[in-house]
C-alpha atoms as an extended CHARMM CRD file, in Angstrom:
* protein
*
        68  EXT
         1         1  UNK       CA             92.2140000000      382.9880000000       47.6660000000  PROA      1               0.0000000000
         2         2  UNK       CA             94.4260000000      383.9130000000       45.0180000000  PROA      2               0.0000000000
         3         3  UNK       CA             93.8840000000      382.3850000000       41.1650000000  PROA      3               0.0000000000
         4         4  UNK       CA             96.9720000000      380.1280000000       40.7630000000  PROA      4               0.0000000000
         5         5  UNK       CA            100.0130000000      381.3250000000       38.3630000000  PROA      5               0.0000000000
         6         6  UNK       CA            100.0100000000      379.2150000000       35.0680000000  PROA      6               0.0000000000
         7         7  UNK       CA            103.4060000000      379.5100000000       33.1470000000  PROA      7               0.0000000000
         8         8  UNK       CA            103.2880000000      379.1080000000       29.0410000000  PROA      8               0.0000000000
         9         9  UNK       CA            105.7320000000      377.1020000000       28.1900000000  PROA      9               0.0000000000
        10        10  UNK       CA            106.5060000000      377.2690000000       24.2580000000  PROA      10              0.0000000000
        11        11  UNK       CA            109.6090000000      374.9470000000       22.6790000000  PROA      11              0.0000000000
        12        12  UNK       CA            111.9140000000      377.4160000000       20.6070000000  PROA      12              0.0000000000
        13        13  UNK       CA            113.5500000000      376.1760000000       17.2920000000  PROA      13              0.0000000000
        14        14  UNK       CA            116.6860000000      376.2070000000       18.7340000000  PROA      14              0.0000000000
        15        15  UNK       CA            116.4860000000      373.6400000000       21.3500000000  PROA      15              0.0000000000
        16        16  UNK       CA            115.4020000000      375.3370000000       24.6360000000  PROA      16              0.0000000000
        17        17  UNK       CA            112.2630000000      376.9010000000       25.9330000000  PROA      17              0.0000000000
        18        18  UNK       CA            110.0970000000      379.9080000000       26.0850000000  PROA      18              0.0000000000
        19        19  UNK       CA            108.2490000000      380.3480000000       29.4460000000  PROA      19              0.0000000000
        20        20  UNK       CA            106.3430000000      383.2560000000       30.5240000000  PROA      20              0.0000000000
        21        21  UNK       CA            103.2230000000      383.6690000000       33.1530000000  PROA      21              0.0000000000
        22        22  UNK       CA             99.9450000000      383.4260000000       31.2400000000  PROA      22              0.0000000000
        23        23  UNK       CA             98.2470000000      385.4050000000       34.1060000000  PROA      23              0.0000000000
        24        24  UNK       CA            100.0660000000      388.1290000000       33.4110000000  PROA      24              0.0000000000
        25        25  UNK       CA            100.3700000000      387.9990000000       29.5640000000  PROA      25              0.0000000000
        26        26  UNK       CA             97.0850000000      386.2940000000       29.0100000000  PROA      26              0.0000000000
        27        27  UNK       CA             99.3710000000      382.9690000000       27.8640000000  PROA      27              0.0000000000
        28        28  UNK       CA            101.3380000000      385.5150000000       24.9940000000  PROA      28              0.0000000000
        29        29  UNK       CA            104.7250000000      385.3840000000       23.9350000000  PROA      29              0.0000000000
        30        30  UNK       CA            106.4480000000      388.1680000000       23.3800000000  PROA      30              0.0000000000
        31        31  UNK       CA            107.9460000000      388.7170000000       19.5450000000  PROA      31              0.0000000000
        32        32  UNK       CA            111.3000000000      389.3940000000       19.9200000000  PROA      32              0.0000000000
        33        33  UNK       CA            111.4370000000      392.4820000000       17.0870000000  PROA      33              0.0000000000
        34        34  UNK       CA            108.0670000000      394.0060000000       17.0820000000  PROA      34              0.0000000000
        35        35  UNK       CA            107.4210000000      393.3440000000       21.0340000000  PROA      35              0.0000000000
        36        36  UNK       CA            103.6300000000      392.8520000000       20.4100000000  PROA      36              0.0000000000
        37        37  UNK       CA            102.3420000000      390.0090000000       22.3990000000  PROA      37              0.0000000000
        38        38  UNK       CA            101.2410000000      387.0980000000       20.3070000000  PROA      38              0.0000000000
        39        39  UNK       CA             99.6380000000      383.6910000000       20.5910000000  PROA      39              0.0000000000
        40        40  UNK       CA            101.6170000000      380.4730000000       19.7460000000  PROA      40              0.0000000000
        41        41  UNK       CA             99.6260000000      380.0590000000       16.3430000000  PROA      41              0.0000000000
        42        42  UNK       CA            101.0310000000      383.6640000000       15.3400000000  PROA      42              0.0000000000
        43        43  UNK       CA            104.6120000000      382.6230000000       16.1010000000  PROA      43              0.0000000000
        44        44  UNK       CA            107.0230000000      381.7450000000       12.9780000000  PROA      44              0.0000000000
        45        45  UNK       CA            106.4260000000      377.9570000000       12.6130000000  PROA      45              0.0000000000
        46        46  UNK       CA            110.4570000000      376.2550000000       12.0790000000  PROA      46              0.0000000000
        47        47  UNK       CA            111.7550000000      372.7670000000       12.5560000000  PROA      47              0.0000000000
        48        48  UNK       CA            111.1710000000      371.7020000000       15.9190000000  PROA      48              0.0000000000
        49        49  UNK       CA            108.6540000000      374.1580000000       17.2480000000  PROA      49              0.0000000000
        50        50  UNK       CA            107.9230000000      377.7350000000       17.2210000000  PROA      50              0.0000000000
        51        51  UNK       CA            110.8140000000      380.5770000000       17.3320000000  PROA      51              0.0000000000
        52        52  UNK       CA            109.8160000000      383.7750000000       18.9890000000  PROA      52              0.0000000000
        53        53  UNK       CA            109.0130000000      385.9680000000       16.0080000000  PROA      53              0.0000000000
        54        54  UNK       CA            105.4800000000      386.6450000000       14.7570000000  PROA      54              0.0000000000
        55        55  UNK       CA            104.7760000000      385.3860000000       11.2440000000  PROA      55              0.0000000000
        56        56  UNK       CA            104.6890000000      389.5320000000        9.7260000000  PROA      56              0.0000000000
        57        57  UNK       CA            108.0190000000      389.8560000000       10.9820000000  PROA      57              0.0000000000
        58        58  UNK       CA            109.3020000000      386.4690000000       10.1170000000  PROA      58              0.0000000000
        59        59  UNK       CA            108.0040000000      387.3560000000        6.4560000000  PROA      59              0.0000000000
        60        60  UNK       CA            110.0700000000      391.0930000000        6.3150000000  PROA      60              0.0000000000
        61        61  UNK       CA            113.4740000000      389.4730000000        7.9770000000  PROA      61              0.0000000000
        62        62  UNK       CA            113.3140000000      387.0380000000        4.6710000000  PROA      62              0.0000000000
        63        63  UNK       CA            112.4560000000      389.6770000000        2.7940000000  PROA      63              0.0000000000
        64        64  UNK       CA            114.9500000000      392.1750000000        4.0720000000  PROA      64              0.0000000000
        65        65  UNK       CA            117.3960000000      389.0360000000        3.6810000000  PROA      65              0.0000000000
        66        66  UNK       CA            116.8330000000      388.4490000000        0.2110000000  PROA      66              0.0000000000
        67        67  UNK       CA            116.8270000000      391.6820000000       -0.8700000000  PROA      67              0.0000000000
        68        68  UNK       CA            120.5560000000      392.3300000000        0.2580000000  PROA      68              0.0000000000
């Protein structure tokens, strides 16, 4: 018999949610700007949850913001 499919489910800062299989990306979100898979701890913490950008490039959007 087959191992069951799991889905992540991860709360996003802007009110909705975040849901991927964890059998197939070993429970990883996806970072929306680098595209490397990453755990919910390595997801920019914000109000309400998690967004889905990794803390590195969390750090270089507010840096590229601030710089302009």
């Amino acid at each position: 018999m087959a191992e069951p499919v799991d889905f992540l489910t991860v709360p996003l800062a802007g009110g909705g949610t975040w849901t991927r299989l964890s059998r197939l990306t070993d429970g990883r979100v996806l970072c929306c700007l680098c595209f490397e898979f990453c755990t919910r701890d390595q997801l920019n913490p914000v109000e309400g949850g998690v967004e889905d950008v990794c803390i590195p490039c969390a750090r270089r959007a507010r840096q590229d913001g601030a710089q302009r």
